[in-house]
N, C-alpha and C positions, 0 to 999 in steps of 0.2 A: 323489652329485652331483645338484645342482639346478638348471638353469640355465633363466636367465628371460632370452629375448633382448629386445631389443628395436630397433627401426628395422626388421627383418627383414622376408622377403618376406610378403605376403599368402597367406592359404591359400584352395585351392579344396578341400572335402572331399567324396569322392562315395562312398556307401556306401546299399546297398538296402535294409539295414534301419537303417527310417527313427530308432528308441529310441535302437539303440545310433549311430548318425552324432547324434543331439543332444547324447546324454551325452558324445561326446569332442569334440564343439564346443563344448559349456559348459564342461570344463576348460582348451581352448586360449584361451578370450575369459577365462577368470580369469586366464590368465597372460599375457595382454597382447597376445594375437594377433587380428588381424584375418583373415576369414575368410569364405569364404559357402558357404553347402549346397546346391548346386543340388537341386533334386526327383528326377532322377535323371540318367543320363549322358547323354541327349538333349543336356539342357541341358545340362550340363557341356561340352561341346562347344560349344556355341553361347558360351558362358562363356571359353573359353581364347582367343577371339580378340579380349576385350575387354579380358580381363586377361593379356597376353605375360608382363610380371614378376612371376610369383607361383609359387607350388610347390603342387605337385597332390599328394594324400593321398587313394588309391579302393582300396577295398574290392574283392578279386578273387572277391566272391561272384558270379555270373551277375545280368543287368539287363536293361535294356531293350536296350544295347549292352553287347557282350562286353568286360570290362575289359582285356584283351591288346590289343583293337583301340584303346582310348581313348590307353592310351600309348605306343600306334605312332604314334595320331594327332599327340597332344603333341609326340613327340619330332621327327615329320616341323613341325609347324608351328614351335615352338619349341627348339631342339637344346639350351638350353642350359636349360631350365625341367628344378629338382630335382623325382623325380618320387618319391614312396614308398609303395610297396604292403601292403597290410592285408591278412592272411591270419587265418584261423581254420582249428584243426585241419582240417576238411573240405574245405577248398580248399589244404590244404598242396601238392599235386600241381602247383600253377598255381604256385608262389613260382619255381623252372626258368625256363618262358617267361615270368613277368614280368622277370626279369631281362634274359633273352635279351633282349626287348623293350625293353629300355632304364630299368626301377627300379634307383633307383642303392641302395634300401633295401628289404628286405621285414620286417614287421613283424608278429607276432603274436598276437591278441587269448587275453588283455587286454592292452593295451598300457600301459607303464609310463611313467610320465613323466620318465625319464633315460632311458629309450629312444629314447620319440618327440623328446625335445627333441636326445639327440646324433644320431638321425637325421636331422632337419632343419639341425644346425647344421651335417654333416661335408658333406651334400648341396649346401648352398648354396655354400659355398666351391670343393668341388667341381666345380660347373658355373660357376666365373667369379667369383662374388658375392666381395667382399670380407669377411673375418669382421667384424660388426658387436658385438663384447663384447670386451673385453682378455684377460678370466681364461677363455673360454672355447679348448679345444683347436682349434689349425688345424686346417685339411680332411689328412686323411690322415694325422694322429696322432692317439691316443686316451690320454686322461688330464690331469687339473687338478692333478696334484700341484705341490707350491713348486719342486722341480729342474726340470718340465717348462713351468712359467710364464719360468721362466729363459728356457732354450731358447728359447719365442716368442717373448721379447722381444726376443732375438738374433736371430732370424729376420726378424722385422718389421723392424729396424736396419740388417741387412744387405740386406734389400730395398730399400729407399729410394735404396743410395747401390749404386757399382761395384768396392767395393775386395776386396780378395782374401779369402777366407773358409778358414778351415781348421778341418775337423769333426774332433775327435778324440773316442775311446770305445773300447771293449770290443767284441768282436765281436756282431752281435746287436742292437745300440742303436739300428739306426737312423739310420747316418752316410749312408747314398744318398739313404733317403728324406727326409732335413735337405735334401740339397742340391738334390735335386728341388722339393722347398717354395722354396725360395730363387728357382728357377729362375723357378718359376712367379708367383709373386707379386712379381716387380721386370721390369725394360721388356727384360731378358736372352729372357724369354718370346718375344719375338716371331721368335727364332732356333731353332737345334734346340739339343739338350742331349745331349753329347757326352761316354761317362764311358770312360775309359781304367782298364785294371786297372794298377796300377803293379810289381805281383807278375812278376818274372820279363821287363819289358818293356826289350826295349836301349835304346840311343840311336835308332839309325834307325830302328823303327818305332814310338818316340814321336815322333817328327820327322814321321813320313810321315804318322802318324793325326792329328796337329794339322794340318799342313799341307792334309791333304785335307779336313778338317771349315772349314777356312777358305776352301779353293777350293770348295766344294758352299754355303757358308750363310755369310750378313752377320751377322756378331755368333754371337750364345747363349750358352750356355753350356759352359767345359769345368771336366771333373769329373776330377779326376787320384786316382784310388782308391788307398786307403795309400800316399803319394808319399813314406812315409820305405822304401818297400820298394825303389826307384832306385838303381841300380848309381851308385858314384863319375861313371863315364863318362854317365851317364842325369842324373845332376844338371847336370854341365855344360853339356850339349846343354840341357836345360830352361833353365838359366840364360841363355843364348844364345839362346833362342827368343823368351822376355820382353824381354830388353833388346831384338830387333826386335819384339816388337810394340810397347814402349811409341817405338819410334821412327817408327811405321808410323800411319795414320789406323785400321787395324782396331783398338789398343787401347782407345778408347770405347767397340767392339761387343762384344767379347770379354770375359766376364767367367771371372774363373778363382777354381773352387773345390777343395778339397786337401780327402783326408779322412785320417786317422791313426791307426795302431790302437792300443790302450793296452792291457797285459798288465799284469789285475791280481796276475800272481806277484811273489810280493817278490822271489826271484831276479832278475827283470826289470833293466835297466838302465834307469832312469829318463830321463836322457839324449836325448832322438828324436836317429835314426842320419841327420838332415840336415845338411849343411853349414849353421853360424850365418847365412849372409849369406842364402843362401835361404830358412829357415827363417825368417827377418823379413821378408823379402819377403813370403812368403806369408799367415802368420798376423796381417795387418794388423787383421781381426779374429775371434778365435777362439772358438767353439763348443763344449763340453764337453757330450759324452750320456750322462747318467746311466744307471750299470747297473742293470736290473731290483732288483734288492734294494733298492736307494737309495730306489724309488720303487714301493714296494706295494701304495700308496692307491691307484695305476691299475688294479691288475691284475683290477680289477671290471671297467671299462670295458672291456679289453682285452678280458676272454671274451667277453664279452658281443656288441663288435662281432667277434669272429673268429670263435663257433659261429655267429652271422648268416650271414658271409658264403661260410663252408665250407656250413651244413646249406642255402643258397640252391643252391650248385655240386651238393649233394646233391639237391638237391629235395624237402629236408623241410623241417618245421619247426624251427629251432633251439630245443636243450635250456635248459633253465634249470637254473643251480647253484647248489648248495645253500649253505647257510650252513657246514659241515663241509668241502666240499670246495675251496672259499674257503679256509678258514682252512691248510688245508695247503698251497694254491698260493700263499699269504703268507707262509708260513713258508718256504719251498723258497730255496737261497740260485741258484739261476738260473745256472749260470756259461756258457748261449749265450744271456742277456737276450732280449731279448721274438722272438727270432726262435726259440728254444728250444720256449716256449711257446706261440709261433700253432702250429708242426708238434704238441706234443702237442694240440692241438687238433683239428686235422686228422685226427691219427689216432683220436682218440677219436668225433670225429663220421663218421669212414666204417667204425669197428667195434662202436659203438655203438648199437643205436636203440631205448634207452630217452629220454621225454623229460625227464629231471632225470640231471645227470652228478652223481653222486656220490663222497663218500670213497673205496667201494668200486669205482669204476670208473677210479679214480687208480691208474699205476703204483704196485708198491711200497717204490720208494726217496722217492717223492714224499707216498704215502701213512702210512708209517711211517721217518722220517727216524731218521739216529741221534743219540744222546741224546750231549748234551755229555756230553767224558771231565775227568770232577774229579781233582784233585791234579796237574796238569802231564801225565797220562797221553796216547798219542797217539789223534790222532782218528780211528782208527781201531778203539779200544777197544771189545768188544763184539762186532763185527761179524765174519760168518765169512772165508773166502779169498774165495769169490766174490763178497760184494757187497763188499769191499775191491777185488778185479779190476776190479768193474765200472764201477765209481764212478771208478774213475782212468783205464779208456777214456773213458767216457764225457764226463769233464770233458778230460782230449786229443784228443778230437774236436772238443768245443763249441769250446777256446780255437784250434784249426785252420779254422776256420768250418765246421766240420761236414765236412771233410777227412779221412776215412780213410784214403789214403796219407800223407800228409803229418804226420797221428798215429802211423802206422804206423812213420814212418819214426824219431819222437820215438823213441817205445817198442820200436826195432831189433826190431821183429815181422813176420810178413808179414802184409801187407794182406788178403790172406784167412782168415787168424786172426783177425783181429777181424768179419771178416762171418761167419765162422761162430758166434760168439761172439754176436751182433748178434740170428740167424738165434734162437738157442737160447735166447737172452732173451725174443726177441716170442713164441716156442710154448710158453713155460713159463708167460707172463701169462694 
């Protein structure tokens, strides 16, 4: 991914060594950015109250002024100036409090230019800015593939206007953080965002949780999570809720988003379990989140910004991976999509600390998948009892959202048989 913005904010760069701050100012004015180097962070300070709208990029080497102080200063004069911090292995200790500090990025020399560019692009959106490129990803998603261009374009459509939105997908995809996007980039923002889980919820306390997010806040946004999971008696009360609002002045304030889960088992009943008339009410316009398999091409971007933003909670430097361990995290068919894969991330950057993740420090169901079975045989061919066991928890966890009773319950097991199971997995890696 290459992404060349343009209209974007101005850059301030402050970095002590004076070689390396020109050579990655002379690739940011190749690619179209404006820019200035103050001499060192004296001036750079002097500099942020001249230029309010522009994004700050400093070196957490030590200066004339401590670089934690500079983006304390920032963020007190400017709250909403994207700020992103430059580390080198020897200052990886400081990427911790730059965060703490207020870096919405930290970044590691060498820095790559789909780094620094989706650092800058997810930062500005981030702090308010509107995204200024069409094919580039919104603030708060990662990836340009053609399924995920979709999605924005949906997104931006459904910002614009107030009508009812309904996210469906796979568990995993990504359906809160759609609606959040949504929330935030239409005039719904200037209210709170209010998400109900639809799972197990009756009539009266979806009744009282709407009603009380109407009595505390004018407008925003409500978020009705899996709403085909609503008891017969939970539709009707919903149904009954809408018809007052659209009869009431709160329904211009009120925007209302549904999200849907989609089980890709062919078992499944294709069907959503809503009543037709509500089910058109609400999907006035609908949303599709592609499952991680569908969309591979991301799954660069995605490590990339997830070991960021875990090895920053670490207070290391994020690992780079390799072109091997890629190729197996593309090959992997995902069945808890990209929420699967930020946890294995997670786990790999707090058990990890070498700085390149490799083949070898991939699980081995992820690192040696099993080989399609030829002649109609089943796809389980090959493979012992145990990683047949495992593979079928584990994919009834993912399709449970990561639910161990609830799997537990699928697979008439106790819940602590599969934690011990779970247990006996991780000490055998």
């Amino acid at each position: 991914m290459d992404l060349t913005v343009t209209g974007s904010l101005p850059l301030i760069l402050i970095d002590a060594d004076i070689p390396r701050q020109q050579a990655l100012a002379a690739r940011l004015r190749a690619k179209g950015r404006s820019l200035s180097t103050p001499s060192d962070s004296l001036a750079a300070l002097r500099e942020l109250g001249t230029l309010p709208h522009a994004a700050l990029l400093l070196s957490l080497a030590p200066g004339k002024t401590d670089p934690i102080d500079v983006i304390c200063h920032a963020r007190r004069q400017h709250p909403d100036m994207p700020v992103i911090a430059l580390a080198c292995p020897e200052t990886s200790h400081r990427i911790a409090p730059a965060i703490r500090a207020g870096a919405a990025h930290c970044l590691i020399h060498p820095v790559t230019d789909n780094a620094l560019e989706h650092a800058l692009l997810t930062s500005q959106g981030r702090h308010g800015a509107r995204d200024t490129v069409d094919d580039g990803p919104l603030a708060g998603f990662d990836g340009t593939s053609p399924p995920m261009q979709g999605v924005y374009s949906r997104i931006r459509a459904a910002a614009r206007t107030r009508v009812p939105v309904l996210i469906s997908g796979e568990s995993g995809t990504g359906k809160k953080l759609c609606a959040q996007v949504i929330h935030l980039r239409s005039t719904a923002r200037r209210g709170a965002f209010l998400a109900v889980d639809c799972r197990g919820t009756e009539e009266a306390a979806l009744e009282a949780a709407i009603n009380g997010h109407l009595d505390r806040h004018a407008g925003g946004t409500l978020f009705l999570e899996d709403v085909s999971a609503l008891s017969t008696a939970a539709e009707l009360t919903l149904t009954r809720i809408l018809n007052r609002l659209e009869a009431s002045f709160a329904a211009p304030e009120l925007r209302i988003v549904c999200s849907m889960l989609h089980t890709p088992s062919p078992e499944a009943d294709p069907a959503p379990s809503l009543r037709p008339d509500l089910l058109h009410r609400l999907q006035v316009l609908p949303i599709a989140m592609p499952p991680l398999r569908e969309r591979t091409a991301d799954i660069l971007a995605l490590c990339e910004a997830g070991l960021c933003r875990f090895s920053a909670e670490a207070g290391r430097a994020p690992a780079q991976i390799t072109a091997c361990a890629l190729e197996c995290l593309q090959a992997h068919p995902w069945p808890g999509n990209v929420r699967q894969l930020l946890n294995l991330l997670r786990a790999l950057t707090t058990l990890e600390d070498s700085p390149l993740l490799t083949r070898e420090t991939l699980p081995d169901d992820i690192r040696n998948p099993p080989r399609a079975s030829p002649g109609g045989q089943s796809g389980f061919a090959g493979q012992t009892m145990a990683q047949i066991e495992r593979a079928v928890l584990e994919d009834t966890i993912a399709r449970h959202d990561g639910s161990v009773p609830r799997a537990a319950r699928e697979l008439d097991l106790a819940p602590s048989t599969i934690y011990r199971k779970m247990t006996g997995w991780r000490s055998a890696e």
